[in-house]
C-alpha positions in Angstrom: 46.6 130.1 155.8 46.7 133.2 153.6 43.2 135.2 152.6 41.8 134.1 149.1 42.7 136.7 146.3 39.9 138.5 144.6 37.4 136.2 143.2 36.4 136.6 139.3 33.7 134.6 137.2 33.7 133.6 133.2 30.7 132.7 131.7 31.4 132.0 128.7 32.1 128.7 126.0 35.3 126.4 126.1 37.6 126.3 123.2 39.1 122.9 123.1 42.3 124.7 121.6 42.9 126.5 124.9 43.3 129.4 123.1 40.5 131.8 123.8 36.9 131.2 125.7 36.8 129.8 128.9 40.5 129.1 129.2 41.5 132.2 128.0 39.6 133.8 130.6 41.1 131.6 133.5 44.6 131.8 132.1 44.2 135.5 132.1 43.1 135.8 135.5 45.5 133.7 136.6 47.9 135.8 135.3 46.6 139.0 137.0 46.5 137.5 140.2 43.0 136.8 140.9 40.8 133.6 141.3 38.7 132.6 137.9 35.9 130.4 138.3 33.4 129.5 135.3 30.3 129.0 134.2 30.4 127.1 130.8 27.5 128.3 128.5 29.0 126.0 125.1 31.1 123.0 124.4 33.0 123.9 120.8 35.1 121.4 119.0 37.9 123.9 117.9 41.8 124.2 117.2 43.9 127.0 114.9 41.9 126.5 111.8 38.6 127.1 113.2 35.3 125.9 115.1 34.1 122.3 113.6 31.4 122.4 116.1 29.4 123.4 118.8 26.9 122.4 121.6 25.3 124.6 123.6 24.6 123.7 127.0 20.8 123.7 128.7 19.9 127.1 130.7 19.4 125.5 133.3 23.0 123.8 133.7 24.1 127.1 132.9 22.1 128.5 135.8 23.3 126.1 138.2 26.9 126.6 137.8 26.1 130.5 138.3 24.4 129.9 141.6 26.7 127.5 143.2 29.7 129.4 142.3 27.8 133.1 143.6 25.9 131.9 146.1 29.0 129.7 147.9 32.4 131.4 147.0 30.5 134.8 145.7 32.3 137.4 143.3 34.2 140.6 142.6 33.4 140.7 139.0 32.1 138.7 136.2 32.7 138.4 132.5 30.6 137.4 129.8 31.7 135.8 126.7 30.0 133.7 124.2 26.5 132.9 124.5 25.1 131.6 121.5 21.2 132.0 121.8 18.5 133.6 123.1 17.9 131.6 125.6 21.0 131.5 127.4 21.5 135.9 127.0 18.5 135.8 128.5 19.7 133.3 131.7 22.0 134.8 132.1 21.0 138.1 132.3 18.6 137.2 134.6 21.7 136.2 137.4 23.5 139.3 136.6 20.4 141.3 137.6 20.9 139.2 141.6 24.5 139.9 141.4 26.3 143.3 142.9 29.1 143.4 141.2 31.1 145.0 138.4 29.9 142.8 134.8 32.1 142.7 131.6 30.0 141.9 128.4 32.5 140.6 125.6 29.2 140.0 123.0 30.9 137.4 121.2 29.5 136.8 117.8 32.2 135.8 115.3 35.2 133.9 115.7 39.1 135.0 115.0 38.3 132.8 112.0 34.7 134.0 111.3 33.0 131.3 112.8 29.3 132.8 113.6 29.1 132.4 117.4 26.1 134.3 118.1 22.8 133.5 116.3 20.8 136.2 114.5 17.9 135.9 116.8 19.9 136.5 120.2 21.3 139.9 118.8 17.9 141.8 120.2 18.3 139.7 123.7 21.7 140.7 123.8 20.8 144.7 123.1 18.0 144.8 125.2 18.7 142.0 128.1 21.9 142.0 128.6 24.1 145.5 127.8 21.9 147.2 130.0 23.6 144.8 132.9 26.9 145.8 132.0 29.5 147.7 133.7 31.7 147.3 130.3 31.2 146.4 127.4 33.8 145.0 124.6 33.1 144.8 121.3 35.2 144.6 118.3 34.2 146.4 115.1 32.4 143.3 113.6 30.7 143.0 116.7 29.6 146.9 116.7 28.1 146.4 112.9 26.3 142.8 114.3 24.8 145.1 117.0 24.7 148.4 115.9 24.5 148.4 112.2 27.3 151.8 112.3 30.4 150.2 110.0 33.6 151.5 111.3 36.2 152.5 108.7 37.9 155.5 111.1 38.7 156.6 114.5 35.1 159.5 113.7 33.4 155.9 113.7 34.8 154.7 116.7 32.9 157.4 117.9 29.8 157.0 116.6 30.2 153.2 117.5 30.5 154.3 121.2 27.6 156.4 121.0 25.8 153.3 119.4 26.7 150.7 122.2 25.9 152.8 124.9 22.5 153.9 124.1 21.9 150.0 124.6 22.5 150.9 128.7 26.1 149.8 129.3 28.0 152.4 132.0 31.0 152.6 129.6 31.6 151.5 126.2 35.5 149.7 124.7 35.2 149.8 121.0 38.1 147.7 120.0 39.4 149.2 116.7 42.6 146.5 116.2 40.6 145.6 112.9 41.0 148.8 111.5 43.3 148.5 108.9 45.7 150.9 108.4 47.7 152.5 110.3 50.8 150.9 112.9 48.7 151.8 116.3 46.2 149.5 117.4 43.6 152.2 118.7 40.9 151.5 121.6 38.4 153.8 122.8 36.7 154.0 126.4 34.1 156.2 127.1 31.1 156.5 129.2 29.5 159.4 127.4 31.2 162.3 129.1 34.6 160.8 129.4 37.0 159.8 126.6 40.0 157.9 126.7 41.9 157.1 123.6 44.1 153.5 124.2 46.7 153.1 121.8 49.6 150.8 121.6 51.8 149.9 118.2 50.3 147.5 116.3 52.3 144.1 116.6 53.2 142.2 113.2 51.9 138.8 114.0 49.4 137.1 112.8 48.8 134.5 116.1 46.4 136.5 118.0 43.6 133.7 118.4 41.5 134.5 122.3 42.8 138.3 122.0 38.7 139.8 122.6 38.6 136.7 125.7 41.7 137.8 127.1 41.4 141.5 126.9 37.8 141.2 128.7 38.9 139.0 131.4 42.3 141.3 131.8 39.6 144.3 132.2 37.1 142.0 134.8 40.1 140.6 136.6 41.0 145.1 137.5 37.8 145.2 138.7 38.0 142.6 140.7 40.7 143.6 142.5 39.2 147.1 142.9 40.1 148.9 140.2 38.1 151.8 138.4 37.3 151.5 134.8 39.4 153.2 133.6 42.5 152.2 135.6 41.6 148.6 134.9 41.2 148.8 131.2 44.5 150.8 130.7 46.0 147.5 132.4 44.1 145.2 130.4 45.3 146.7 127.4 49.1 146.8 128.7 48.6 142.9 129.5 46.7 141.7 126.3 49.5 144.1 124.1 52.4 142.2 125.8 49.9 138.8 125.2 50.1 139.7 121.1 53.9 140.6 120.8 54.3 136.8 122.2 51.4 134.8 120.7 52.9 131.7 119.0 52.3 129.3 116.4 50.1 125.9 117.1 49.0 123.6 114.4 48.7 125.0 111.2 46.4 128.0 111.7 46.0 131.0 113.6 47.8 130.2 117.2 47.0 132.3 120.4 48.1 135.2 122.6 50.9 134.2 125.2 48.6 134.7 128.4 51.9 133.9 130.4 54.2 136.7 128.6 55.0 138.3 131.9 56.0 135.2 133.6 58.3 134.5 130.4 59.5 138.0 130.4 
């Protein structure tokens, strides 16, 4: 019998397109060589051309996954991903606050097709409930604007961006700037407040990047898992979700996903 590898968590909803959420998350950590569990907070009815529905699940089924998972197997790191209302932010912000160790809030609000996925009236949970919990947080440039209100147009925003998040209480901030658009680089920053690390990588022409926020969150919660530091495990995350782009592939007649098993292909 061998030991079990590192443990990681999702919570998050499932994409019925297996191309971001929940699957993402556990194709990711697959990939990375740790265990993903998962806590589904939303069922979406969803493929390549968007999200044609969605149904939130109860906090307290939410609440129950979370506590037979921890309280049984336990956990090296969790992830957050899409949690639609106040009421579930707040859940599960409430279990993050019992659990030790290392949280990686992806604030989901919009889709890749710009499907609102966050209501208006969980944006203050979210600020106040749950960034504070985080270890990490993830969010792309629509996201920092949802929660922020500072509209990025540069890498100077990026930086005011990061100052924005993290006055919310997160230990480091990963403003995703792959929406910025110009340039060939797609440019990441990571900072904590005193620390600044620029993460850039060349800018892939392909437009099949459906689950890339999902996978690049789990990618950073699956290094922590396994011990890394912060900044060790998002420069992987962003090696891993990079070499995830340059292979996404078409499905159906939208926007397909990120190869999560690029390496194995490779």
């Amino acid at each position: 019998m061998t030991d079990a590898p590192p443990r990681c968590l999702t919570v998050a909803g499932s994409d019925s397109g297996g191309g971001a959420g929940i699957q993402a998350d556990l194709k990711t950590m697959l990939a990375l060589g740790v265990h993903g569990m998962s806590v589904v907070t939303a069922v979406t009815a969803q493929n390549s051309l968007g999200v044609q529905g969605v149904w939130e699940l109860p906090a307290e089924a939410v609440q129950a996954q979370y506590r037979a998972v921890v309280d049984d197997i336990g956990v090296q790191a969790v992830k957050t991903g899409m949690l639609s209302c106040a009421a579930l932010v707040e859940a599960v912000a409430e279990l993050l606050a019992t659990t030790s160790a290392p949280v990686v809030v992806d604030p989901v609000g919009v889709s890749k097709h710009g499907d609102a996925l966050l209501a208006d009236s969980a944006l203050d949970a979210v600020r106040k409930e749950l960034l504070p919990r985080a270890t990490v947080a993830t969010p792309n440039l629509d996201e920092v604007a949802q929660l922020t209100g500072v509209v990025v147009e540069s890498e100077d925003d990026m930086r005011r961006a990061a100052d924005a998040v993290l006055a919310y209480g997160p230990e480091w901030a990963l403003i995703k700037g792959g929406h910025l658009a110009h340039g060939n680089e797609a440019a990441d920053l990571l900072t904590d407040g005193e620390t600044r690390l620029w993460l850039r990588a060349p800018r892939h022409d392909n437009r099949h990047t459906h689950g890339t926020g999902c996978t690049l969150a789990s990618a950073v919660a699956a290094g922590l898992a396994k011990g890394q530091d912060v900044p060790q495990a998002v420069m992987e995350a962003k090696e891993y979700v990079t070499g995830a782009i340059a292979a996404g592939f078409a499905l159906g007649g939208g926007i397909g996903p990120v190869d999560h098993a690029w390496q194995w292909h490779r």
